[in-house]
Each structure stands twice: as structure tokens, then as C-alpha cells.
BAZASE-151623 format. One record per atom (N, C-alpha, C): y, x, z; residue in one letter. Coordinates in steps of 0.02 Angstrom, whole numbers, padded with zeros to 5 digits, always signed. Layout:
YXZA
...
***
This chain:
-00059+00043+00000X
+00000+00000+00000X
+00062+00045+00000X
+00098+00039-00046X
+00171+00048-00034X
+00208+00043+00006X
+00276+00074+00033X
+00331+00031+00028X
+00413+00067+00020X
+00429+00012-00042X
+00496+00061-00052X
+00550+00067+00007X
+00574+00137+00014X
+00632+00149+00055X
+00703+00171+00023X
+00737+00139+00051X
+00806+00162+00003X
+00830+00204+00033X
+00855+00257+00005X
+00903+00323+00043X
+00959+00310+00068X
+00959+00328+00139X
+01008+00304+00188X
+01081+00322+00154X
+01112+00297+00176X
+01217+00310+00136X
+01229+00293+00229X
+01294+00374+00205X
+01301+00377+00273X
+01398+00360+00251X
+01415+00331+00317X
+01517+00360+00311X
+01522+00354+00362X
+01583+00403+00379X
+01606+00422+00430X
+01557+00446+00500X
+01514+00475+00456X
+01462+00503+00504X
+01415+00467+00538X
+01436+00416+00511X
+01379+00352+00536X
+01335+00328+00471X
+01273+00292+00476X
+01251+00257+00444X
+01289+00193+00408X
+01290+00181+00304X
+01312+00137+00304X
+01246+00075+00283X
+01274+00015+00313X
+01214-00023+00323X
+01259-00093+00276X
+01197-00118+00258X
+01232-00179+00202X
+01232-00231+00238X
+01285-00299+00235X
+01304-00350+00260X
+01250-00392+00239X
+01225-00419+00270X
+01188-00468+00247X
+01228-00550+00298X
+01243-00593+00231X
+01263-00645+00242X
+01253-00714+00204X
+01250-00775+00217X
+01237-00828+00184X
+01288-00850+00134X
+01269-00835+00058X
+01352-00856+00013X
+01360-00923+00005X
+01402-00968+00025X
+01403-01036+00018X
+01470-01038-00035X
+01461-01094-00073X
+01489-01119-00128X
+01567-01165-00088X
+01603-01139-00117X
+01678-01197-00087X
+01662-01275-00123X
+01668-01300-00112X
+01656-01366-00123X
+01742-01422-00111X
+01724-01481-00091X
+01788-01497-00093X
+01813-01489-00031X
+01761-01466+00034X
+01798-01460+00101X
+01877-01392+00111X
+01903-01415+00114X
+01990-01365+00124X
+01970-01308+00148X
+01966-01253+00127X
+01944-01176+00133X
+02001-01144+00162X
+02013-01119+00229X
+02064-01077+00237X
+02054-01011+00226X
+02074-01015+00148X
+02029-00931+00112X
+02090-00881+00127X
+02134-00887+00116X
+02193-00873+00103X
+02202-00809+00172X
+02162-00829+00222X
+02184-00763+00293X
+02149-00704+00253X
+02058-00699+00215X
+02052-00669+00185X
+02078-00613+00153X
+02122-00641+00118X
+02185-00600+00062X
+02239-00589+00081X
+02262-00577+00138X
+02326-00560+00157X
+02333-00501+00210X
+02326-00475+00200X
+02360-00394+00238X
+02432-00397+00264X
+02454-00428+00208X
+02522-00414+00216X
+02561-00476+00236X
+02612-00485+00279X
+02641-00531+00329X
+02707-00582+00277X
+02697-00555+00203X
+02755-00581+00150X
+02728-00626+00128X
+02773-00691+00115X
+02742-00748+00071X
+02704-00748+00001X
+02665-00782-00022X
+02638-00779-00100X
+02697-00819-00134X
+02699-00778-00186X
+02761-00806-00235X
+02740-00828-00308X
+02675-00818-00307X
+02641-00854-00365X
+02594-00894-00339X
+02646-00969-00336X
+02563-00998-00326X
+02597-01089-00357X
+02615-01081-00421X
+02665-01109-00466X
+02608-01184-00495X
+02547-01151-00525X
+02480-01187-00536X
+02418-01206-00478X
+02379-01261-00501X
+02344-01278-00488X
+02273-01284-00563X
+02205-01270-00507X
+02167-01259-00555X
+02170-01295-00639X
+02169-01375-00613X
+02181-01406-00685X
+02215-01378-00738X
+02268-01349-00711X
+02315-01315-00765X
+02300-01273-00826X
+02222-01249-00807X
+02181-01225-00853X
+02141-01279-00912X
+02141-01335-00883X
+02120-01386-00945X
+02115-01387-00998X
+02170-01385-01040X
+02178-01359-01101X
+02159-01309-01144X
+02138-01263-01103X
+02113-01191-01138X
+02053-01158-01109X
+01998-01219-01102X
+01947-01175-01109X
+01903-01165-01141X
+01909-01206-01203X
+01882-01163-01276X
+01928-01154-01309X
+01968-01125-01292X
+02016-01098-01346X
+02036-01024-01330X
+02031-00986-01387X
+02059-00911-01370X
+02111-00902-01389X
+02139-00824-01357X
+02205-00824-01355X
+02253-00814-01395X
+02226-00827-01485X
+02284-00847-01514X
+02283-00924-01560X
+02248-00959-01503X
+02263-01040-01515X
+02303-01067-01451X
+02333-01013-01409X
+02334-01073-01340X
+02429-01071-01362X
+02472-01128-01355X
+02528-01108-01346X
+02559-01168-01269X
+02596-01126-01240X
+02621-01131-01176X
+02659-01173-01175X
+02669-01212-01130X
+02708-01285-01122X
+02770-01237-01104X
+02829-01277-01107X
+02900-01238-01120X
+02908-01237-01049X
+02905-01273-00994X
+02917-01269-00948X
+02918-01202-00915X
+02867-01168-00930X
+02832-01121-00905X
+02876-01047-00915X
+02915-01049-00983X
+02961-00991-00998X
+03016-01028-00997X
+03052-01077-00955X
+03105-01078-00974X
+03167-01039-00951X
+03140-00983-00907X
+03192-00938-00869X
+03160-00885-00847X
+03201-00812-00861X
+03162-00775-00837X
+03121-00765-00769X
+03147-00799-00707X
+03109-00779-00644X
+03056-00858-00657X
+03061-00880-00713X
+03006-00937-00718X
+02967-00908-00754X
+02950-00875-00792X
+02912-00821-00828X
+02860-00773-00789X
+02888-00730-00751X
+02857-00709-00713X
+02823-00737-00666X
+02871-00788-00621X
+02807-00816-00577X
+02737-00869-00607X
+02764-00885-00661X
+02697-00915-00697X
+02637-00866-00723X
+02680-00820-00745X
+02617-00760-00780X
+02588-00736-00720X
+02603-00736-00676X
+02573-00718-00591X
+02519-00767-00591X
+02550-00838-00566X
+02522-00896-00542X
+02460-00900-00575X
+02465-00869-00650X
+02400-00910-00699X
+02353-00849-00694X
+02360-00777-00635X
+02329-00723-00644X
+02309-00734-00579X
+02341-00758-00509X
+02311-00755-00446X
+02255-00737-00440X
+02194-00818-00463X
+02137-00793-00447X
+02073-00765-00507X
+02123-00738-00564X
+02096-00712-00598X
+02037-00647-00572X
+01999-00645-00594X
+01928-00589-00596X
+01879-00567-00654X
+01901-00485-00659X
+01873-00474-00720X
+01828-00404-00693X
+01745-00429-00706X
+01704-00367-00676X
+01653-00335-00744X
+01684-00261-00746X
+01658-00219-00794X
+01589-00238-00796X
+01546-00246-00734X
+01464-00235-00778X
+01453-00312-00731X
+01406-00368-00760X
+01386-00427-00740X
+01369-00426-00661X
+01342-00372-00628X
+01320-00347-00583X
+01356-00322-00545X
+01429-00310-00523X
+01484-00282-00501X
+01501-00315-00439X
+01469-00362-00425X
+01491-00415-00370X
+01421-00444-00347X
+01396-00452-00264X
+01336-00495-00258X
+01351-00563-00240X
+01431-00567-00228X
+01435-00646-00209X
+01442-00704-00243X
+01415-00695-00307X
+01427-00747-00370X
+01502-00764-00388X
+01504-00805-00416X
+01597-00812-00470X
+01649-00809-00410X
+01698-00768-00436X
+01742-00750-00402X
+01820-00788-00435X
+01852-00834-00397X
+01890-00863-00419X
+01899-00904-00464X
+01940-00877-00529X
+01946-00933-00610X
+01893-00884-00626X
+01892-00835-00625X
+01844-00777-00681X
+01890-00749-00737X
+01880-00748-00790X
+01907-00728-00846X
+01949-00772-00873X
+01933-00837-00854X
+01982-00895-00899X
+02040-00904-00895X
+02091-00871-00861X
+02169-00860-00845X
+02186-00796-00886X
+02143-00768-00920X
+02179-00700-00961X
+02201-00715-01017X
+02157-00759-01048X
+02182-00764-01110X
+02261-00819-01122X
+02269-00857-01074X
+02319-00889-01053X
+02396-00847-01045X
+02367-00816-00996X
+02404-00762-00975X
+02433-00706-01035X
+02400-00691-01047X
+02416-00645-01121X
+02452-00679-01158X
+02490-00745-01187X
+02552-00767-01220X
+02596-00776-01175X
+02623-00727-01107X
+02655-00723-01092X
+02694-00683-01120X
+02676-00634-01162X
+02694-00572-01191X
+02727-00581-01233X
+02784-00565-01274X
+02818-00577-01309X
+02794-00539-01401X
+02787-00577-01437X
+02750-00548-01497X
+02766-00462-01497X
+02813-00445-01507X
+02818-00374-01507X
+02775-00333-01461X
+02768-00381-01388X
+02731-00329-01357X
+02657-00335-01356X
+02638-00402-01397X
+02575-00398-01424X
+02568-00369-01470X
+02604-00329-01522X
+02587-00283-01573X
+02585-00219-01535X
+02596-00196-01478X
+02585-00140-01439X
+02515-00147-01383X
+02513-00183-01385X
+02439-00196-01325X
+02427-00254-01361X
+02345-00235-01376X
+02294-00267-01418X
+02239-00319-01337X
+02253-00381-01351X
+02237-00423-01297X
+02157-00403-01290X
+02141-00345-01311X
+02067-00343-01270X
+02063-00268-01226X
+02122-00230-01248X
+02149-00188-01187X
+02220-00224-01146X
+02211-00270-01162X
+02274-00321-01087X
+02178-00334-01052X
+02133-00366-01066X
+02096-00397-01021X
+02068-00335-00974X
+02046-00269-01002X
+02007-00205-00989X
+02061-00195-00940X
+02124-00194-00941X
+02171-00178-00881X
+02170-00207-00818X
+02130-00251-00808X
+02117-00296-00758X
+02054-00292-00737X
+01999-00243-00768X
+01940-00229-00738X
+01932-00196-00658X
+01901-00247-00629X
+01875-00239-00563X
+01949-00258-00509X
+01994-00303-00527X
+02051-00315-00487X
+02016-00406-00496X
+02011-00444-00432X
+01984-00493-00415X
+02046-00549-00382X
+02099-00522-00390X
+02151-00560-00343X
+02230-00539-00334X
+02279-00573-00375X
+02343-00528-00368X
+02391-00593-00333X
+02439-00550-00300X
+02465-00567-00263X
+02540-00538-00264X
+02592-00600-00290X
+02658-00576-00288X
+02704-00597-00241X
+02727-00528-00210X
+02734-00535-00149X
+02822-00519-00128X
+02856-00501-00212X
+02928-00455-00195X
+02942-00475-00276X
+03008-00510-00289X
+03026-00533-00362X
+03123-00511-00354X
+03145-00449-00388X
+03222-00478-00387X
+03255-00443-00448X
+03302-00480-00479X
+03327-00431-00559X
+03365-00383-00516X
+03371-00335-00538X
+03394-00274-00529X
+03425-00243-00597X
+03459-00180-00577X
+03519-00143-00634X
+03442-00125-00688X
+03501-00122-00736X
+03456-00132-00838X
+03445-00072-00826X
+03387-00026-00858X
+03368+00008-00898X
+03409+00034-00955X
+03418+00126-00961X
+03455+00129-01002X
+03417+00146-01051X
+03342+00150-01040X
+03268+00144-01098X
+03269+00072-01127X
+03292+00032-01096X
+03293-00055-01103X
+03330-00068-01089X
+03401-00036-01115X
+03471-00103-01111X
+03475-00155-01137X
+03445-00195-01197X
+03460-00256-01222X
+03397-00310-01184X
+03361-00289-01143X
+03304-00350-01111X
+03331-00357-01001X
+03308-00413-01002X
+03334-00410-00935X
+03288-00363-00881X
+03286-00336-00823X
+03241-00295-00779X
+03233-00320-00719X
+03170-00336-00705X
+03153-00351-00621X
+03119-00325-00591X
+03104-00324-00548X
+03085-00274-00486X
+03011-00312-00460X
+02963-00292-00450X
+02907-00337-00415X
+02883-00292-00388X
+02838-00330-00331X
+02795-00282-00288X
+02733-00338-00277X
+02677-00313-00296X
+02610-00358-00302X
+02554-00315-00263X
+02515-00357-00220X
+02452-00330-00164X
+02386-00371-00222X
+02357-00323-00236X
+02268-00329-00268X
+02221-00314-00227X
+02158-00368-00224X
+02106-00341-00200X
+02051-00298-00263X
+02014-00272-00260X
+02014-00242-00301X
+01937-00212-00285X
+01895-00211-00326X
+01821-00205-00323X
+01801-00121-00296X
+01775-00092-00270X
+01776-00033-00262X
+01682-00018-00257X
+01653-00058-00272X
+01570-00049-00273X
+01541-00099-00268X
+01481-00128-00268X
+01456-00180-00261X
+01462-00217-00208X
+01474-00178-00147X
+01486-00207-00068X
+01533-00207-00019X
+01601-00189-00076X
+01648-00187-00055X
+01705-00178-00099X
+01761-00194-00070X
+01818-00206-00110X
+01880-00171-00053X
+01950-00169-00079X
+02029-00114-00045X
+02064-00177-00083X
+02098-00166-00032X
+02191-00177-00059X
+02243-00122-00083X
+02262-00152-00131X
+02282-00094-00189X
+02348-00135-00201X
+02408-00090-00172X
+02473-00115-00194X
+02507-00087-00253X
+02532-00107-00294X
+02579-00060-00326X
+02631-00114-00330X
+02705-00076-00366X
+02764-00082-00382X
+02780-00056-00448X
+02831-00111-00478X
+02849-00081-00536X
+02904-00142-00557X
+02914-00124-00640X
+02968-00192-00664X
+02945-00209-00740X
+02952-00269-00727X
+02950-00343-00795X
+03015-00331-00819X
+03004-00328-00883X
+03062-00326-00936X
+03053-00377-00968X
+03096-00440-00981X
+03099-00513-01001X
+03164-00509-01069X
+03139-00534-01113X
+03170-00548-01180X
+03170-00607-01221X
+03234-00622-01222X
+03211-00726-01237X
+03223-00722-01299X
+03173-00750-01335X
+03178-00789-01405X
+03202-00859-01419X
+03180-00906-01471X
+03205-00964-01487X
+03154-01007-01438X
+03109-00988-01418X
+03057-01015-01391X
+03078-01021-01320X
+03096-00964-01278X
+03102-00946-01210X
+03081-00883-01190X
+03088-00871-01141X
+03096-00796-01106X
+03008-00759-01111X
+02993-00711-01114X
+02932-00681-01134X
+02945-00619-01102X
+02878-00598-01085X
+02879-00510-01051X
+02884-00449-01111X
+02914-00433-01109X
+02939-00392-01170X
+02910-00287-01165X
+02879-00286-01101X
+02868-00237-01049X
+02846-00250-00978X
+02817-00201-00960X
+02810-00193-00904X
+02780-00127-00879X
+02778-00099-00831X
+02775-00049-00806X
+02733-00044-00738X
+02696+00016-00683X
+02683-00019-00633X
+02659+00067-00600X
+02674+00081-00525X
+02660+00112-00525X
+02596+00096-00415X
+02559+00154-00444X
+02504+00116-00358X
+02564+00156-00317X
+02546+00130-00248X
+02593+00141-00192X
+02539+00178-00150X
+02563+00246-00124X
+02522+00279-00086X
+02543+00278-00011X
+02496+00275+00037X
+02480+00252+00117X
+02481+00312+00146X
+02475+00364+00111X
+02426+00431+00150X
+02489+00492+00131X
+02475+00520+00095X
+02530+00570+00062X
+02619+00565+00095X
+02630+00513+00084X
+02703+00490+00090X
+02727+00510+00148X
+02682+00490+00203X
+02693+00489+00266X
+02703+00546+00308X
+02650+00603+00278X
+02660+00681+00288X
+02693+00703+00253X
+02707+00715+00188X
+02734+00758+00159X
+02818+00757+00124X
+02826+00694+00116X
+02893+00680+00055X
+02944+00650+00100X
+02990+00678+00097X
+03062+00656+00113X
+03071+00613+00060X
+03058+00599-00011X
+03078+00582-00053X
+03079+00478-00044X
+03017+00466-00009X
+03027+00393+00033X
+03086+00365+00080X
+03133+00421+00104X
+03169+00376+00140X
+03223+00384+00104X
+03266+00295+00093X
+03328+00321+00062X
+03385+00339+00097X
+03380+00357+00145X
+03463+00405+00175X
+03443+00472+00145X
+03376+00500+00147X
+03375+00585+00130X
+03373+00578+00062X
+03377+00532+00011X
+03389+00538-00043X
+03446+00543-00083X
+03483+00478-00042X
+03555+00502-00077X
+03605+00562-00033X
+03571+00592+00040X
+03584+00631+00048X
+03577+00704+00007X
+03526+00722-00016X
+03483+00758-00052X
+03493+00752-00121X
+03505+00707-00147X
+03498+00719-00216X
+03567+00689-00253X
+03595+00655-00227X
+03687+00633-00229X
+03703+00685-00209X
+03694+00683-00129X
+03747+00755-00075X
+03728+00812-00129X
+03661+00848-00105X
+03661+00917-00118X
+03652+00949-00178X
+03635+00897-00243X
+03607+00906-00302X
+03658+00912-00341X
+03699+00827-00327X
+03746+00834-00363X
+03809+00838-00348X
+03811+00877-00291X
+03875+00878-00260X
+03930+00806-00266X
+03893+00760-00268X
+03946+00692-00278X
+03974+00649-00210X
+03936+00681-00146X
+03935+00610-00106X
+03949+00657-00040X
+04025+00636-00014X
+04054+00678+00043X
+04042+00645+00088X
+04034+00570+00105X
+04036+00540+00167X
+03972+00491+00148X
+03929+00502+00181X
+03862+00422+00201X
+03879+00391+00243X
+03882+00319+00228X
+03910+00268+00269X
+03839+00231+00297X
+03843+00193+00355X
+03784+00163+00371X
+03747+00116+00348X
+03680+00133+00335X
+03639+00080+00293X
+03649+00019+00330X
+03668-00047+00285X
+03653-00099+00258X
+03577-00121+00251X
+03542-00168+00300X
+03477-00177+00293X
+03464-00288+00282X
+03455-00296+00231X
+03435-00364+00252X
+03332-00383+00198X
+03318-00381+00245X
+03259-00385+00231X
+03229-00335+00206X
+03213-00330+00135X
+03160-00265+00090X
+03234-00232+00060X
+03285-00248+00070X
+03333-00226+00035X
+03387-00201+00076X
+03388-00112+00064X
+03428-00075+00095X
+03501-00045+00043X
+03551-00067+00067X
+03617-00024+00046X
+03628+00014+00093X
+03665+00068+00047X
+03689+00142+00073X
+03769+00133+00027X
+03801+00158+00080X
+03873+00130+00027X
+03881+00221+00046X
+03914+00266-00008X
+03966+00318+00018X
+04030+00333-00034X
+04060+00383+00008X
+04141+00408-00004X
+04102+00470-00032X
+04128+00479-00106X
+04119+00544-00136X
+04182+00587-00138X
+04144+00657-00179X
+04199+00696-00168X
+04245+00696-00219X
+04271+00671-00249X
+04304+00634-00293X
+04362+00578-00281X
+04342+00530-00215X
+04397+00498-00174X
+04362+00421-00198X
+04324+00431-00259X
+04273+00345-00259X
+04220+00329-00204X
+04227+00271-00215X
+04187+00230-00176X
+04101+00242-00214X
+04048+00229-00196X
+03982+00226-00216X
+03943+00185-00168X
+03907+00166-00217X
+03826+00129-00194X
+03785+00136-00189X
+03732+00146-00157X
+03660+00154-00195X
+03626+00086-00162X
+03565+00049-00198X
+03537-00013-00169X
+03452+00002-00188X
+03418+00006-00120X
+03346+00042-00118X
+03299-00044-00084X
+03268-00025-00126X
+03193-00093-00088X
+03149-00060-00035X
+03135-00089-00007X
+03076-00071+00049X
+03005-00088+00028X
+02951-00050+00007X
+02884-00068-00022X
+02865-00083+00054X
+02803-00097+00033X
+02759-00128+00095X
+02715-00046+00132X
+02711+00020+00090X
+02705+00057+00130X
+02737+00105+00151X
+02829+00038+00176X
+02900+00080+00181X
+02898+00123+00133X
+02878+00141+00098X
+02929+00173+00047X
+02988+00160+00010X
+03058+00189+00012X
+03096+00159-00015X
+03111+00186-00091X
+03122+00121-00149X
+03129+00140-00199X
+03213+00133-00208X
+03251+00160-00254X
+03309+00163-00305X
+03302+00113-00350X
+03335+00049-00356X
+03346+00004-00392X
+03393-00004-00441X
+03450+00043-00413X
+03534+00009-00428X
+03570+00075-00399X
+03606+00119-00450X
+03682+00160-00430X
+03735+00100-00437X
+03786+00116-00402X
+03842+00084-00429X
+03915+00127-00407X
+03950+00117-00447X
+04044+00152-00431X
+04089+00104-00440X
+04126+00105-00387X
+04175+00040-00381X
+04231+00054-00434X
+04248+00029-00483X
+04299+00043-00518X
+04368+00013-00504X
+04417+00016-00559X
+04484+00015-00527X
+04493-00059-00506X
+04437-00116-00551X
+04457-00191-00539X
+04407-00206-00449X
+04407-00151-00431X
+04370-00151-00361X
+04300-00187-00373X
+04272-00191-00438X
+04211-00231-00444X
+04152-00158-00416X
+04099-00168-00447X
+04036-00112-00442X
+04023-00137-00493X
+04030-00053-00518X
+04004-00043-00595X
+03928+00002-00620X
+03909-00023-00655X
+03836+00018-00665X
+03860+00092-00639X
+03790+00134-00606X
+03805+00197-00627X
+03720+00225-00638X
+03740+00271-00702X
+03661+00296-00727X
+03648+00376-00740X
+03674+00407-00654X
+03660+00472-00641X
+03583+00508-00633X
+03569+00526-00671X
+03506+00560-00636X
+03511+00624-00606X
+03494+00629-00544X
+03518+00683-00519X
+03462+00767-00536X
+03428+00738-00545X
+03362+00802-00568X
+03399+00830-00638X
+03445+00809-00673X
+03485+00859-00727X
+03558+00881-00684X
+03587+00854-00612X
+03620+00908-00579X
+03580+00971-00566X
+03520+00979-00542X
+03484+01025-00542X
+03478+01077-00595X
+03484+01050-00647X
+03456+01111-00710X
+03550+01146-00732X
+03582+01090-00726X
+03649+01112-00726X
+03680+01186-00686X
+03652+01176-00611X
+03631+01215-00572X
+03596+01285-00597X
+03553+01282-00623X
+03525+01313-00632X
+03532+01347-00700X
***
């Protein structure tokens, strides 16, 4: 007689041992799934749809489906829909990637999702590397939405700021929360507003914390305004209301300045917005990069 043994998997110096649990099907009893997926203490900002909303398109692929107008009629309506219709989207590389059977919508929110895109940027991403981009991410979550200063790569489309929490498959028996940050570039046609771009970068937990000054924004515009570019004589006291930090200073010049930084969820602060008060006392763009005071320097 046999009997097979499987080779022990150890972490953290311990034995790892597999969950064994009963998978029950949601049904129509009210699931408080939702503690599940939340790490983070910020509201969900996509949650625009309801399942039905998929009705319409599920034999249809994604260049028969077209979008009820409602849905683009403004850019921060754009985005939170292309969210909403991705929430409980789940897309797993091999059939076998998951033991707890269907996870969410499944696949049927991508192809939906994908005429969010604005034709141009479907001639740049081919909708079967938009779906491959979403392999092994089971759950997104938008958690941070605000327009912010244009792009001088993208001055003619509008720019927003998001910050989204993913759960995200990491082996058959387990899954991480995976934040990143980045920005939606929105461009309206005759039709309505469309994602014209986007960008995104992961947010690191570990690194930041030891090593980089470059996370907090007082040592930045100290550091790289102050000392880089010799522009900024006086730092005035940060301005904090919620994820959104101002830093106002007196340069050496006798102008007024801005800088306006977001707070990610693993505190890191990003650069959103320069600004220089001009003579009509408004705040006017400003689009310094200070890493070419450096070479100037140099």
C-alpha cells in the first residue's frame, strides 16, 4: 500500500499548512462581504452599478457593446463607472488559479469596460492585452478621485489623480492587497468623455519607510525647490485637510509659491500641482522640474 505525502512548505520558520474550509455559494441571504476587502478605513467610490447592469452584454463582445450615455456624461462620471463595472471583476491566468470557485462577475465586466477607452486609445492597446492586464487582480477598489494640474505630456485632455486598493491572487491559497496610484486622462468627443490614458504606478510599504526622504512633502520642496533649485527662501506651514496637503512658500525672488501633495494610503506623499501666484493674485500653473536644476548645477 501506498501513501502519497506532500512536501512540507515552510514560512516564517514555521510550517505552512492549508486552510481547509466549507465554500458556500452567496445566495440571496445579504452577505456582509465587504469587511473582507477593506484594509483600508476610506470609502468605496465605485460602486455606481448593480449586477443587472451587465444584462445587455453577455453575448456580446467588445466591439458590439455601446454604452448608455449616462455613463460618460462627465469626466468624474467616466471614471467612476469604468471602476464600478471593474469592482468585482476577476481574471485568472490558468482555470486552476483559485480553489474557491467563481469569483465575483468573472470576466464579464471587461469587455464592457474596455469602451471606456476612447478610440485612439484602443488603437494603442489591443483589448486582449487590456484583459491580460488584469490577470490574477480579483477586486478593485476606488478609494481617492480628484482633477489635478494638466500634464505638459497631455495638455489638451483633462488629468485626475486616483488611488485604487486590489486584491490580487498571489498562489492558489492565497491572495495581498496591492495598492497603486496613478492618473486618468479623459478626452470628450461628440459622444462624451472617454479615457484617453492612463498611467499607474504600485505603492511600496517597506522601502519608503527606511530609506527615502523623497515621501515626505516638506523635505521635498525643501530639497528639491530649497536646495536644487535655489527657488524657495521661506516654508510656510503645511496646510492639511484630509489626503490633501499644501505647502505654501516665499521664494527667493519675493513670489509667492505653492506646492499641493496627496497623501497615499502608505503615507506617501505625492506632487500633484506647482503653482506661482501671479500679478492678478490668482495661482498660476507652474511646470518646474527640479532634477534639470541639478544638471544645470552641474
Amino acid at each position: 500500500m501506498f501513501f502519497s505525502r506532500k512536501k512540507k512548505k515552510y514560512v516564517m520558520g514555521g510550517e505552512l499548512k492549508e486552510e481547509r474550509c466549507k465554500v458556500e455559494e452567496r445566495g440571496t441571504e445579504k452577505h456582509d462581504v465587504e469587511r473582507y476587502f477593506r484594509p483600508s478605513c476610506l470609502p468605496v467610490l465605485n460602486t455606481r452599478i448593480s449586477r443587472d447592469f451587465f444584462d445587455p452584454y453577455y453575448d456580446k463582445k467588445y466591439d458590439e457593446i455601446v454604452l448608455p450615455s449616462r455613463v460618460v456624461k462627465s469626466p468624474e462620471d467616466t471614471i467612476l463607472y469604468y471602476f464600478s463595472v471593474l469592482w468585482e471583476a476577476a481574471y485568472f491566468a490558468y482555470l486552476d488559479g483559485r480553489p474557491c470557485g467563481s469569483v465575483g462577475a468573472g470576466t464579464i465586466p471587461y469587455p464592457v469596460a474596455y469602451n471606456f477607452l476612447s478610440k485612439a486609445y484602443q488603437k494603442r492597446i489591443s483589448y486582449k492585452t487590456f484583459l491580460t492586464s488584469f490577470t490574477d487582480i480579483a477586486h478593485v477598489n476606488l478609494i481617492k478621485i480628484n482633477h489635478v494640474q494638466v500634464d505638459i505630456e497631455h495638455p489638451h485632455v483633462l488629468r485626475y489623480f486616483i488611488e485604487i486598493e486590489t486584491i490580487q491572487s498571489t498562489s492558489k491559497h492565497s491572495s495581498s492587497f496591492i495598492y497603486y496610484y496613478g492618473y486618468v486622462y479623459i478626452k470628450k468627443d461628440s459622444n462624451g468623455y472617454y479615457i484617453n490614458d492612463m498611467e499607474f504606478y504600485e505603492e511600496d510599504f517597506l522601502c519608503a519607510a527606511y530609506h527615502l526622504w523623497q515621501h515626505n512633502a516638506e523635505a521635498v520642496v525643501a530639497a528639491k525647490y530649497g536646495n536644487w533649485c535655489n527657488l524657495v527662501k521661506k516654508i510656510l506651514p503645511t496646510k492639511q485637510d484630509g489626503y490633501v496637503k499644501t505647502i505654501g512658500a516665499l521664494g527667493d525672488d519675493g513670489e509667492a509659491y505653492q506646492f499641493v501633495f496627496f497623501q497615499l494610503t502608505n503615507d506617501t506623499d505625492v506632487l500633484v500641482g506647482q503653482y506661482k501666484k501671479g500679478a492678478s493674485g490668482k495661482w498660476e500653473d507652474l511646470h518646474l522640474v527640479p532634477e534639470d536644476c541639478t544638471k544645470q548645477k552641474g
